[in-house]
C-alpha positions as semicolon CSV with decimal commas, in nm:
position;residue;x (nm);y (nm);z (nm)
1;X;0,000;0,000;0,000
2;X;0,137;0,378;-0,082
3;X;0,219;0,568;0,184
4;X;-0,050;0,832;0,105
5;X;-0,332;0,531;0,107
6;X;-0,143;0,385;0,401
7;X;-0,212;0,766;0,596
8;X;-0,525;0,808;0,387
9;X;-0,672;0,485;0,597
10;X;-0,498;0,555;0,935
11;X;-0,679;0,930;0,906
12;X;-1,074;0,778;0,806
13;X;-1,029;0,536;1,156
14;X;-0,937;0,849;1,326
15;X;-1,263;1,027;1,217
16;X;-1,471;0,735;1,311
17;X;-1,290;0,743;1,688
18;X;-1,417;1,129;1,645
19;X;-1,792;1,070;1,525
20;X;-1,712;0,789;1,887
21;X;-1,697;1,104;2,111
22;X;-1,987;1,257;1,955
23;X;-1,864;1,486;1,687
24;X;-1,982;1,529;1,354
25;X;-1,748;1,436;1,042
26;X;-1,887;1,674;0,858
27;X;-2,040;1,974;1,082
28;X;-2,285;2,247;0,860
29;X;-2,094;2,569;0,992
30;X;-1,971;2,710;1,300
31;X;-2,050;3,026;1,467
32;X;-1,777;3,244;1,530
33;X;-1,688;3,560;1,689
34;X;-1,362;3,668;1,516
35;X;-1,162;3,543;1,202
36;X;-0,819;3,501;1,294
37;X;-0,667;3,802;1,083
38;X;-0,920;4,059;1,299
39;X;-0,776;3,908;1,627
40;X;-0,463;3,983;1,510
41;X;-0,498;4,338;1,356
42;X;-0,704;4,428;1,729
43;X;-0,497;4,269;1,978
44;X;-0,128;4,222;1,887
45;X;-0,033;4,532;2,033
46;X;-0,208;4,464;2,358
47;X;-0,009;4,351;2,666
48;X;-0,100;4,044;2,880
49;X;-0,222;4,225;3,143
50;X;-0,464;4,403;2,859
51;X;-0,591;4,117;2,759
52;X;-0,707;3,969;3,081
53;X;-0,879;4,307;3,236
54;X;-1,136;4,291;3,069
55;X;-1,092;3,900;2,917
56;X;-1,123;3,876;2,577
57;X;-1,354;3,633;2,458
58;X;-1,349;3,472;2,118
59;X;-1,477;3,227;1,948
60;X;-1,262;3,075;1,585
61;X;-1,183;2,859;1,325
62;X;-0,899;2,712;1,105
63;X;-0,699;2,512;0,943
64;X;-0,395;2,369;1,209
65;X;-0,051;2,428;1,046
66;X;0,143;2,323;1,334
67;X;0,059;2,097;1,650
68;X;0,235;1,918;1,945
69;X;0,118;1,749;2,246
70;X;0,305;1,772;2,625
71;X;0,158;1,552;2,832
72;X;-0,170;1,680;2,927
73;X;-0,147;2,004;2,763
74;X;-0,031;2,114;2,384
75;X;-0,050;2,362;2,146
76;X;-0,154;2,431;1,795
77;X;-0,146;2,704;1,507
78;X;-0,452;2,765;1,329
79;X;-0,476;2,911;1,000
80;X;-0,706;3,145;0,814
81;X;-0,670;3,388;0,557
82;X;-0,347;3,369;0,537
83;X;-0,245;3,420;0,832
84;X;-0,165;3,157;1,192
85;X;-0,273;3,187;1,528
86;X;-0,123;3,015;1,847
87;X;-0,416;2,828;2,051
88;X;-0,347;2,661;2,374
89;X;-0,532;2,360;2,438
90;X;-0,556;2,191;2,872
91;X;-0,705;1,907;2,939
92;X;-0,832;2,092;3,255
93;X;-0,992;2,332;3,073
94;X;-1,155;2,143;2,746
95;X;-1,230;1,819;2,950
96;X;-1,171;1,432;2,909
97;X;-1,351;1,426;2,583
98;X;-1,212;1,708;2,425
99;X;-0,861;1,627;2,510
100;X;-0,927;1,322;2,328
101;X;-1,042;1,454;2,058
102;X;-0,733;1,699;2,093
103;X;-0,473;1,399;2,045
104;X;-0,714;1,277;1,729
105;X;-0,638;1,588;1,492
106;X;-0,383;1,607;1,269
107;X;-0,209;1,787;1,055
108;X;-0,440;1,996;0,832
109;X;-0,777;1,931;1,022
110;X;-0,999;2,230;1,033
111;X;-1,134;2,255;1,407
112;X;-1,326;2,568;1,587
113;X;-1,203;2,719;1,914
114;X;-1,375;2,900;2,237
115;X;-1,152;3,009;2,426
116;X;-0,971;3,363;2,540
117;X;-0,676;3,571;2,479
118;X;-0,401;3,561;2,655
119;X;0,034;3,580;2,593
120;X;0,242;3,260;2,691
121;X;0,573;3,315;2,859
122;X;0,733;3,384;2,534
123;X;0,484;3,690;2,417
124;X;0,296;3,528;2,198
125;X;-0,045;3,587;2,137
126;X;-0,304;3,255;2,217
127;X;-0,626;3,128;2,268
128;X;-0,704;2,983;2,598
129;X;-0,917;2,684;2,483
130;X;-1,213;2,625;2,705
131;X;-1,405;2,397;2,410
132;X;-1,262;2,204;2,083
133;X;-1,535;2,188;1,795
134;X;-1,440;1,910;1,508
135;X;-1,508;2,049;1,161
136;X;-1,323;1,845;0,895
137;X;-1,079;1,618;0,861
138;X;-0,717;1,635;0,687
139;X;-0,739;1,306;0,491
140;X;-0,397;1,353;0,292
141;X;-0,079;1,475;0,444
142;X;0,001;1,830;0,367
143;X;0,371;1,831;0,232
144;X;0,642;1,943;0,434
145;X;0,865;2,102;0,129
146;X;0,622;2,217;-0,127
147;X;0,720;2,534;-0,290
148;X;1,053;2,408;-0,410
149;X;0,900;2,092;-0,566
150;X;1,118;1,981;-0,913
151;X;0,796;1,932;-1,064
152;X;0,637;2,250;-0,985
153;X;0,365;2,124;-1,202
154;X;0,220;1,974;-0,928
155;X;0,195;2,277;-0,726
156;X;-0,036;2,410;-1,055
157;X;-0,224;2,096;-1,014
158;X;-0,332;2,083;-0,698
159;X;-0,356;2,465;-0,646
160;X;-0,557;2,424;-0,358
161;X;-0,244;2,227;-0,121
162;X;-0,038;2,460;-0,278
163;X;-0,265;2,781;-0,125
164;X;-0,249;2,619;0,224
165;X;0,106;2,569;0,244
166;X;0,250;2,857;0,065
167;X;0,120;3,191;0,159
168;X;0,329;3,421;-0,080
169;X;0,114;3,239;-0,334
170;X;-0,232;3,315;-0,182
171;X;-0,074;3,670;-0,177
172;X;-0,028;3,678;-0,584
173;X;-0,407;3,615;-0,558
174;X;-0,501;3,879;-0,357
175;X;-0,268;4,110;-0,558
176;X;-0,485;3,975;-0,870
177;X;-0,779;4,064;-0,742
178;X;-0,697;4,429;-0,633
179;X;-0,534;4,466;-0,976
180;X;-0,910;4,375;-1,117
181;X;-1,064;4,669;-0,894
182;X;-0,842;4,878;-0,988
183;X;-0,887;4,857;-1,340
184;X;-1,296;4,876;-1,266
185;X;-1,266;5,180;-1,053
186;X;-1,069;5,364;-1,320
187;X;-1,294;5,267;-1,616
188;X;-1,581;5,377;-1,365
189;X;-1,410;5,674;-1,326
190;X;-1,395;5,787;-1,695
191;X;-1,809;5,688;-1,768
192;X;-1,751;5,366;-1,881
193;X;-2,000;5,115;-1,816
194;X;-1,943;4,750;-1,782
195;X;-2,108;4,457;-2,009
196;X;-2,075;4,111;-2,114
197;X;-2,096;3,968;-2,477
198;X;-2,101;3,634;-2,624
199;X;-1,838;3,385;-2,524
200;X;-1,938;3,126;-2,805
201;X;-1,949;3,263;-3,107
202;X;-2,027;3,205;-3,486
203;X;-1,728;3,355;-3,590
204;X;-1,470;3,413;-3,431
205;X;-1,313;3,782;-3,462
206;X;-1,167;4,041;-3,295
207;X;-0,817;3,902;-3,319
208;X;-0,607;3,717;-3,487
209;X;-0,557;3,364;-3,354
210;X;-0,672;3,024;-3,346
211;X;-0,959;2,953;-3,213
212;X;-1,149;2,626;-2,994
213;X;-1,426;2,484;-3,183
214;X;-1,736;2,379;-3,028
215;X;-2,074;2,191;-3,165
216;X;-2,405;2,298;-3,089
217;X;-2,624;2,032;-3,124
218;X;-2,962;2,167;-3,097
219;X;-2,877;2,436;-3,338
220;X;-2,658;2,155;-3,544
221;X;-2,370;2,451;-3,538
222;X;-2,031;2,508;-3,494
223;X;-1,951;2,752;-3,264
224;X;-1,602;2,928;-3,155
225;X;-1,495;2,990;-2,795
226;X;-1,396;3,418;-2,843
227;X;-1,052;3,481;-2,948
228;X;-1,195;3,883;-2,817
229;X;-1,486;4,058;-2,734
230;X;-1,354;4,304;-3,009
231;X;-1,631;4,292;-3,285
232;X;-1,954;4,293;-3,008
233;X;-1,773;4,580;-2,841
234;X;-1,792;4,773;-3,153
235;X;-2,126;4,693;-3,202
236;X;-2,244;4,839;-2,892
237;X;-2,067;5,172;-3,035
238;X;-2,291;5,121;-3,338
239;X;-2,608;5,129;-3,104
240;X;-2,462;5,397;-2,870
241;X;-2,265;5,290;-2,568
242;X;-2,016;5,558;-2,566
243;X;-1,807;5,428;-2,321
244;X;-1,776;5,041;-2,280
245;X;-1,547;4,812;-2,160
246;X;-1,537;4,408;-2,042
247;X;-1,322;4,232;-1,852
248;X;-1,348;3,881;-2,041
249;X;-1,231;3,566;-2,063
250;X;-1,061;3,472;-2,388
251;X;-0,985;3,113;-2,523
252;X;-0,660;3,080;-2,788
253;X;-0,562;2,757;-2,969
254;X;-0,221;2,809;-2,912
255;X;0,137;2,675;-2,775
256;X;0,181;2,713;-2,390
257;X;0,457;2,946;-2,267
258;X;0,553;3,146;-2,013
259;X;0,319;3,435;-2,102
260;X;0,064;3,199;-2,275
261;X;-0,223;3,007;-2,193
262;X;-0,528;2,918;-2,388
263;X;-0,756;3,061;-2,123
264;X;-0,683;3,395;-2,058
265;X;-0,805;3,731;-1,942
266;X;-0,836;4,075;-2,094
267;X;-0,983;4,407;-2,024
268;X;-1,065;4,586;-2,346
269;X;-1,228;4,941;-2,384
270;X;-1,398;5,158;-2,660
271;X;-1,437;5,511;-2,632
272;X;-1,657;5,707;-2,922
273;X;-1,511;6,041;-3,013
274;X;-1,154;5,946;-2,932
275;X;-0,870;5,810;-3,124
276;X;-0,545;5,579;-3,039
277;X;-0,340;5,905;-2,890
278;X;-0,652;5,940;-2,648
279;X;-0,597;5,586;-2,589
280;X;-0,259;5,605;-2,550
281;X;-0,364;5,849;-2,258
282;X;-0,589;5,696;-2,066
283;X;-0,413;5,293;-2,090
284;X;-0,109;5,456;-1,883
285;X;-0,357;5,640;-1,630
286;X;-0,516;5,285;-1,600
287;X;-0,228;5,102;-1,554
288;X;-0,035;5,391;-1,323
289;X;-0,321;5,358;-1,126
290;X;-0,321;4,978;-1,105
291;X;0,073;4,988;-0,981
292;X;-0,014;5,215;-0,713
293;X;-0,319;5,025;-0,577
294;X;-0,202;4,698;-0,589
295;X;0,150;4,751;-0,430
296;X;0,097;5,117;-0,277
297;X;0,413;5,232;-0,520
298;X;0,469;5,305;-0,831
299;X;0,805;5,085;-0,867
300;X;0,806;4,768;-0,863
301;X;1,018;4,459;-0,853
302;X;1,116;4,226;-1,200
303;X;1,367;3,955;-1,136
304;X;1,669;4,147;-1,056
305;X;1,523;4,511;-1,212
306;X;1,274;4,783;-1,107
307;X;1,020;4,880;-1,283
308;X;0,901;5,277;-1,234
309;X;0,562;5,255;-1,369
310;X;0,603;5,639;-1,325
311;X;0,862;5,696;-1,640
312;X;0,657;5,628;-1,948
313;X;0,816;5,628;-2,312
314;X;0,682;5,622;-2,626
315;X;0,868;5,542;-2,991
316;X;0,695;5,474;-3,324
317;X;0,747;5,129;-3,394
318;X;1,004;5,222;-3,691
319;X;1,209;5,499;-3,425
320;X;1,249;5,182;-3,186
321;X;1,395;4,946;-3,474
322;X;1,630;5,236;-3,539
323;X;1,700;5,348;-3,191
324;X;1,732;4,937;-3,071
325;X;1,948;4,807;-3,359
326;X;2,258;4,585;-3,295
327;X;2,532;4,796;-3,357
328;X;2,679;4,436;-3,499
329;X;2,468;4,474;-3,792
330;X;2,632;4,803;-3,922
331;X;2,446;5,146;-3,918
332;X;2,165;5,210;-3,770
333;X;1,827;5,197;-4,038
334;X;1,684;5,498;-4,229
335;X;1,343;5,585;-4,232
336;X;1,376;5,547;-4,619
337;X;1,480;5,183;-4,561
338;X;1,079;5,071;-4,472
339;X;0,905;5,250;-4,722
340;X;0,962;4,913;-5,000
341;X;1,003;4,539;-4,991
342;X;1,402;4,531;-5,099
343;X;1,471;4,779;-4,833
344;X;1,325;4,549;-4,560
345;X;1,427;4,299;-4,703
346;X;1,806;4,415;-4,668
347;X;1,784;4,500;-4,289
348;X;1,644;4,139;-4,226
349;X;1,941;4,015;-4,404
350;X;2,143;4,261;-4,203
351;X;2,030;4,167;-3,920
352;X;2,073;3,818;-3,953
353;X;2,417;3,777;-4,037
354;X;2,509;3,933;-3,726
355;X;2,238;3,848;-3,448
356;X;2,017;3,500;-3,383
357;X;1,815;3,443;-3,688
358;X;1,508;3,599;-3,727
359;X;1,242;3,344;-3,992
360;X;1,170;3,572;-4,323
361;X;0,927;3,500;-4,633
362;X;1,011;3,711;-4,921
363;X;0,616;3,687;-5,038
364;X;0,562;3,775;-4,706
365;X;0,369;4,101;-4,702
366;X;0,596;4,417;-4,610
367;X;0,422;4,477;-4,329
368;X;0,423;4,127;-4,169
369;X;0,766;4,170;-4,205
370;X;0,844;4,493;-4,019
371;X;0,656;4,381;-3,734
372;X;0,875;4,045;-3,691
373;X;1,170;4,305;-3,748
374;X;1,074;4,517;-3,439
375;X;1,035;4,152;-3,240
376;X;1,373;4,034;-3,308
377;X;1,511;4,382;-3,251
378;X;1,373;4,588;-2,953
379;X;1,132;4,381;-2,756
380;X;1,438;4,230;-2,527
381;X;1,529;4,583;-2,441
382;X;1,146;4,681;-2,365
383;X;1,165;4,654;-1,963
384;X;1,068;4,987;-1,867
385;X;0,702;5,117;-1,939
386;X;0,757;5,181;-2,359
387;X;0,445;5,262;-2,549
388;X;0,502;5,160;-2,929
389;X;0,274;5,325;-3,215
390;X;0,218;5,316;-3,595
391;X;0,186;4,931;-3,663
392;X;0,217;4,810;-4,004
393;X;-0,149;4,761;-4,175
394;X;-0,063;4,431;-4,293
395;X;-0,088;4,310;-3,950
396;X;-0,373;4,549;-3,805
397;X;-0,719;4,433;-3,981
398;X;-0,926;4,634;-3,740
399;X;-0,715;4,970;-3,730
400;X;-0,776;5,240;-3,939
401;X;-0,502;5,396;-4,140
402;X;-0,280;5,685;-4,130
403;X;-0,411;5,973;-4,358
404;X;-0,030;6,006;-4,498
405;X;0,094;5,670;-4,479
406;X;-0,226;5,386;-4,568
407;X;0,086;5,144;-4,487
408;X;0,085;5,214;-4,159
409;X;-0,212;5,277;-3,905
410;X;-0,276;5,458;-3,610
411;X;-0,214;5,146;-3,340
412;X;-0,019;5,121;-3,048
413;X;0,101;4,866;-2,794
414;X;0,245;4,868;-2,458
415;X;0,527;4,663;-2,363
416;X;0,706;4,599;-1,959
417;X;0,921;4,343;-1,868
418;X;0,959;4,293;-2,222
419;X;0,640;4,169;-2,283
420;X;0,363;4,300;-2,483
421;X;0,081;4,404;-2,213
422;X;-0,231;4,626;-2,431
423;X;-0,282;4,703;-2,776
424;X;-0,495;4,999;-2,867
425;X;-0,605;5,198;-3,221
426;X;-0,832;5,398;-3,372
427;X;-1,107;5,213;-3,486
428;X;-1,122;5,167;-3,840
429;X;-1,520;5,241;-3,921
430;X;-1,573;5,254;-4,282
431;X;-1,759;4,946;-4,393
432;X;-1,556;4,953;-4,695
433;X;-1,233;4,949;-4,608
434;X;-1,348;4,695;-4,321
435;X;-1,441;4,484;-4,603
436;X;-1,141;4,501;-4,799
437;X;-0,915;4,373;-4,451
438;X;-1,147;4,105;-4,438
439;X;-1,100;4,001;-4,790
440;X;-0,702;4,077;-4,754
441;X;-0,696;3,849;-4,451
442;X;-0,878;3,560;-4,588
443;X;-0,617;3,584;-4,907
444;X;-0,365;3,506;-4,589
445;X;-0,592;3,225;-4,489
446;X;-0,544;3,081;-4,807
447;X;-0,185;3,087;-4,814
448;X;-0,200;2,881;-4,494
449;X;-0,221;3,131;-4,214
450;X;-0,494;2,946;-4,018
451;X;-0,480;3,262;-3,744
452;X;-0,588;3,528;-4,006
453;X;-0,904;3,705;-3,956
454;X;-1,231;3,591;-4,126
455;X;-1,500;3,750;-4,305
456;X;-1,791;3,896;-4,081
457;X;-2,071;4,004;-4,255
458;X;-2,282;4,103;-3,967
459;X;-1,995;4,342;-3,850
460;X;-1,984;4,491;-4,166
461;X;-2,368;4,569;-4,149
462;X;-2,326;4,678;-3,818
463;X;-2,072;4,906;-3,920
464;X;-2,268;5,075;-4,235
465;X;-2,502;5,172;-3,975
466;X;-2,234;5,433;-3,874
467;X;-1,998;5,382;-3,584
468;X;-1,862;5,780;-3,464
469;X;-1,478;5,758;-3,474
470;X;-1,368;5,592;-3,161
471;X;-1,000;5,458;-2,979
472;X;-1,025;5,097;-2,861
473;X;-0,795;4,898;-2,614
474;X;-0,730;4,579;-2,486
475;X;-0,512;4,493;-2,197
476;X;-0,352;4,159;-2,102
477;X;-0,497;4,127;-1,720
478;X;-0,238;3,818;-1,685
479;X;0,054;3,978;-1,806
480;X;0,000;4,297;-1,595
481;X;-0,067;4,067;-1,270
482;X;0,254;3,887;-1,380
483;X;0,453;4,237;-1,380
484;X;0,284;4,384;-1,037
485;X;0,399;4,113;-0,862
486;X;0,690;3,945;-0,978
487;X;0,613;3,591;-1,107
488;X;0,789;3,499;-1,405
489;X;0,553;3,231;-1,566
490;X;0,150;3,328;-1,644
491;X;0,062;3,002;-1,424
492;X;0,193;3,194;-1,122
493;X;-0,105;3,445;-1,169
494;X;-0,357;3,197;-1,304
495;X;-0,525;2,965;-1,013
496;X;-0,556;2,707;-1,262
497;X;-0,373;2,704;-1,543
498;X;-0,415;2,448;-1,821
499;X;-0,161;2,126;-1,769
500;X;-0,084;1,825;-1,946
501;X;-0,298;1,536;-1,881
502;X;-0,168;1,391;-1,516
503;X;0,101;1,083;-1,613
504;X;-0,077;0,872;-1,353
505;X;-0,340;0,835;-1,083
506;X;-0,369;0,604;-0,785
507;X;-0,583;0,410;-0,704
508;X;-0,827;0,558;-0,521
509;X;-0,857;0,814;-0,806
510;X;-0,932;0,574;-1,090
511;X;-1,160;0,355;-0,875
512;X;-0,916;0,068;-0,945
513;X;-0,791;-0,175;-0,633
């Protein structure tokens, strides 16, 4: 028998000698007085003799993190939200029966106290425990050495040991979550008002990507788990939603990485009457103000850097290829140099003899090209706050173009920790030209690029109802989490991230013997 079986077993006969002395296995709730983070934040700073004129009574529960038995007495630490409390249990004071049941928990065991404050020789602060109240037993061992596993996979897994036992972890989580009020409070702030669109869909749009398919059988349809909220966005525009954002769930078909997963979160934006420089704007209020409410400063730690989410840059996306390139591969670009296909075509092969190889097509479109350009080149150097504009319109089907230069649109994207983190334009709203991007993707599509937009009639129509000129953004709420607090892999900021199929089970999990 395993050793986790062998425990698993030796911890059920435990419950049953529990249930014995007239506990329930499984108790409906407790009533309590405090949680164990108020008792702290109200009486650490009071001395013993505080604490016993008046007595404080309390009654609370938790998890036990640590316990040892002396004889007749013994002491535990109880945990709840995140934080551990010192409880001192008598056999005196709890009784014959609840001493027992005292020497029957383990490791893990969730139990409710009644008791009062008081500080043990040492200082510390601990419940007197006048009763012992059995709410749930600890089947499995909780590991002793978790968070440097080999196979941190597991720790993904089975998220929930891996909250127990590792609190900087539950405090990524609670980060997460202030970085998603943040963001709500400043959209609030500006008159935007919150929705929620489709999340199957019968075409997916919005992005370019691969997307989940899906089969509705009552319908007899395929549908598409959303690649982006984009397209319904817009059409709320159309019908007069001014200001409208959603912070969505989006599902990918793509390799994982350590900024990818399939399942993933954004918050994306549309404001009528504004374009991409009004974007521009308002993305680095929102995420300013994110920094600062999630760790009270605007700097904040990345591996062995700073980030000062204060000292914001901007470069056009050709002035950063210029400014970034390796001085190994000769003089820096001219603007001249991205204004035809040979001239792009001669920094790639510049580039390439003298750095690590960047893939090129020469029937590639131009554009496509640039923008793999500016990847090789600049994004390593991207650690500081760097907004990027004027993308190529061979990769932006949704932007609309600069009045000068149709090869290039008015679209930028924001890039930390050098990582891409939003991507904002002026929304291109003439149905025609929408059309023609449609039909210029699905050309792509038939040269093999399975992540190139397809053709959305409906959005057209929507759009030839008139859509006012307006600045749309989407920001990665993963990536952003990832930056604000330091973890190096999306997984560390998603509670449960996709993982490979588990190698094996035991037993007990499979149902086999």
């Amino acid at each position: 028998m395993a050793l986790d079986e062998n425990i698993y077993e030796q911890r059920l006969a435990k419950l049953k000698q529990i249930e014995a002395l007239g506990q329930p296995a499984y108790r409906t709730k407790y009533e309590f007085t405090h949680t164990i983070p108020q008792i702290l934040a109200e009486y650490s700073d009071k001395t013993a003799e505080q604490l016993e004129n008046p007595r404080v009574n309390v009654r609370v529960a938790g998890r036990i993190m640590a316990i040892r038995l002396m004889g007749k007495a013994g002491f535990c630490h109880l945990q709840q939200g995140g934080q551990r409390l010192q409880i001192y249990v008598k056999k005196d004071a709890v009784g014959d029966k609840g001493f027992e049941l005292y020497k029957l928990l383990d490791l893990g065991d969730h139990i409710g106290v009644s008791g009062y404050l008081f500080r043990t020789r040492t200082g510390e602060l601990t419940v007197h425990v006048e009763e012992i109240t059995f709410l749930s037993k600890d089947l499995l061992p909780l590991p002793e050495k978790w968070h440097g596993l080999t196979d941190v996979e597991l720790r993904y897994r089975e998220r929930y040991v891996d909250l127990v036992v590792n609190p900087e972890v539950r405090e990524v989580f609670i980060k997460r979550a202030k970085l998603v009020s943040s963001l709500r409070r400043t959209m609030e702030a500006h008159g935007f008002v919150e929705v929620e669109t489709p999340m199957m869909q019968p075409i997916a749009g919005g992005a370019v990507a691969r997307p989940f398919v899906t089969h509705h059988n009552t319908l007899d349809m395929d549908l598409y788990l959303r690649i982006a909220p984009e397209l319904y966005l817009k059409r709320l525009v159309v019908g007069g939603f001014d200001r409208v954002y959603e912070i969505n769930r989006n599902f990918r078909n793509e390799g994982l990485g350590w900024r990818w997963n399939p399942e993933f979160t954004m918050l994306e934006y549309y404001q009528a009457y504004a374009d991409f420089r009004d974007m521009m704007d308002l993305t680095q209020e929102l995420i300013t103000n994110a920094a600062k409410d999630v760790n009270g400063s605007l700097k904040s730690k990345w591996g062995d850097t700073e980030i000062d989410w204060s000292n914001w840059k901007r470069m056009t996306m050709r002035e950063a290829i210029i400014q970034l390139w390796p001085e190994a591969a000769g003089g820096k670009p001219e603007m001249s140099d991205f204004s035809s296909h040979d001239g792009v075509k001669k920094l790639v092969e510049r580039f390439n003899r003298a750095h690590a190889h960047m893939a090129y097509d020469p029937a590639e479109l131009t554009g496509k090209t640039v923008a793999a350009l500016f990847e090789a080149v600049a994004e390593e150097h991207l650690t500081q706050p760097m907004i990027i504009y004027e993308f190529p319109t061979a990769v932006s089907p949704l932007s609309k173009q600069k009045p000068d230069e149709p090869e290039w649109t008015e679209r930028f994207e924001i890039f930390a920790g050098q990582m891409e983190i939003a991507n904002g334009f002026s929304e291109l709203n003439d149905p025609e030209d929408q059309r023609r991007r449609f039909e210029s993707q699905l050309k792509e599509r038939e040269r093999g690029d399975e992540e190139a937009h397809r053709m959305d009639e409906d959005y057209i129509r929507a759009l030839s109802y008139g859509m006012p000129p307006a600045g749309g953004v989407g920001v990665g709420v993963d990536r952003l989490a990832m930056l604000l607090t330091d973890s190096h892999t999306i997984r560390d900021v998603i509670l449960f991230p996709l993982l490979r199929p588990e190698k094996s089970l035991n037993a007990r999990d499979t149902g086999g013997t």
